[in-house]
MARSE-758877 format. One record per residue (C-alpha): residue number from 0; x, y negated, z; residue in three letters. Coordinates in pm, whole numbers, padded with zeros to 5 digits. Layout:
N
n/east/north/up/res
NUM/X/Y/Z/Ala
...
This chain:
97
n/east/north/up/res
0/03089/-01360/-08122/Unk
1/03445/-01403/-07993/Unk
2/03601/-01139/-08155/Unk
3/03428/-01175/-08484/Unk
4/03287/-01540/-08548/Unk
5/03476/-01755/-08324/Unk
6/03778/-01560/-08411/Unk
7/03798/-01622/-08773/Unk
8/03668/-01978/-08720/Unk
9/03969/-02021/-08526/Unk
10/04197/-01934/-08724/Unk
11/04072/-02134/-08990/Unk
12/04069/-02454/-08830/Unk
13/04413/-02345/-08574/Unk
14/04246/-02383/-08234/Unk
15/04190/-02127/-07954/Unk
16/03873/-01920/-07994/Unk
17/03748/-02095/-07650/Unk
18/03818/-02418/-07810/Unk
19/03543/-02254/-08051/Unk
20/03287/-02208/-07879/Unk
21/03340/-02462/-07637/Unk
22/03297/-02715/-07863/Unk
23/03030/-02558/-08049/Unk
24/02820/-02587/-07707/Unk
25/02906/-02948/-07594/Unk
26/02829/-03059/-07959/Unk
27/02446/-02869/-07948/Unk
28/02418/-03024/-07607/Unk
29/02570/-03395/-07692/Unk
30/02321/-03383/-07992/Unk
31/02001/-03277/-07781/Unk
32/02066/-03491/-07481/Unk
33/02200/-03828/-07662/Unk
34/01986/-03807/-07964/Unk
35/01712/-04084/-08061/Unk
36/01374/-04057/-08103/Unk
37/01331/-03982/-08467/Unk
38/01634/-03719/-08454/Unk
39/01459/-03507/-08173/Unk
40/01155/-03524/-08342/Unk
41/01344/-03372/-08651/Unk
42/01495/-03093/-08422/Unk
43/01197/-03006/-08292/Unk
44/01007/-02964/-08631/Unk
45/01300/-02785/-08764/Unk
46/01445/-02535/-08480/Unk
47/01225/-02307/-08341/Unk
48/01515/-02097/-08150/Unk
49/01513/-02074/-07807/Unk
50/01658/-02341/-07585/Unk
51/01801/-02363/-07221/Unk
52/01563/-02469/-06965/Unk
53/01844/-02629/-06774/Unk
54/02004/-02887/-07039/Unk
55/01697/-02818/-07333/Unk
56/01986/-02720/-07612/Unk
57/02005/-02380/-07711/Unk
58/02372/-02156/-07643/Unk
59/02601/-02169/-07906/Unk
60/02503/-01783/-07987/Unk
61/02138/-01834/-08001/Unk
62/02217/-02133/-08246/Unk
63/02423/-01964/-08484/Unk
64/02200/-01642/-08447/Unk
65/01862/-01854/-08558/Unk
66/02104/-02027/-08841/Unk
67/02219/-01688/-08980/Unk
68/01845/-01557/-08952/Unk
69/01686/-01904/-09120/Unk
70/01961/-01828/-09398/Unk
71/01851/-01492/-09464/Unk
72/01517/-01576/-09481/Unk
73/01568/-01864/-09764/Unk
74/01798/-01650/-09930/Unk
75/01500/-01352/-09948/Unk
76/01276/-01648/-10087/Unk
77/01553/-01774/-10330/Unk
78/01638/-01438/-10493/Unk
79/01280/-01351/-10530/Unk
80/01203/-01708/-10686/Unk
81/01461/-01649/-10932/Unk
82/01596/-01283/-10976/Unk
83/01867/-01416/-11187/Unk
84/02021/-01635/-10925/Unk
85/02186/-01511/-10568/Unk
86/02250/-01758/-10263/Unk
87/02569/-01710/-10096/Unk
88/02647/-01969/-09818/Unk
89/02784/-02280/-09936/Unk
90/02780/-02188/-10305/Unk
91/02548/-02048/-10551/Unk
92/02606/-01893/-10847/Unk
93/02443/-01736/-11162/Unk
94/02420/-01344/-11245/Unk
95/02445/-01368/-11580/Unk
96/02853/-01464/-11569/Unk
């Protein structure tokens, strides 16, 4: 992850790649510990990663590894919906160009 993700993530947004993942961790954990009611109830429904028993948020790898996985998946479902259309993160974009 350092090498590779937080690496170019750094260099995209000019911080140390411990700044990375640092913050990446105390934002999961902020948002799991100081959330209300109806937001945990969301993450709950919605994340079914696995989570720290000490703090209840999961590590910034296991996050980003059950993002990258959910991604995949939808992306499978996406292109098989519609054979003409692929799913790239953050855009999409037609075949027939």
């Amino acid at each position: 992850m350092y090498s590779r993700i937080y690496n170019y993530i750094s260099l995209i947004i000019e911080v140390q790649t411990k700044t990375v993942e640092s913050n990446i961790r105390n934002t999961l954990q902020d948002h799991w510990r100081q959330s209300g009611e109806k937001v945990l109830l969301k993450i709950q429904e919605n994340y079914h990663g696995i989570i720290s028993q000490k703090n209840g948020a999961p590590t910034p790898r296991k996050f980003l590894i059950y993002l990258v996985e959910k991604y995949k998946k939808s992306e499978d479902r996406a292109y098989k919906k519609d054979s003409k259309t692929c799913y790239k993160l953050f855009e999409r974009y037609s075949l027939d160009v």
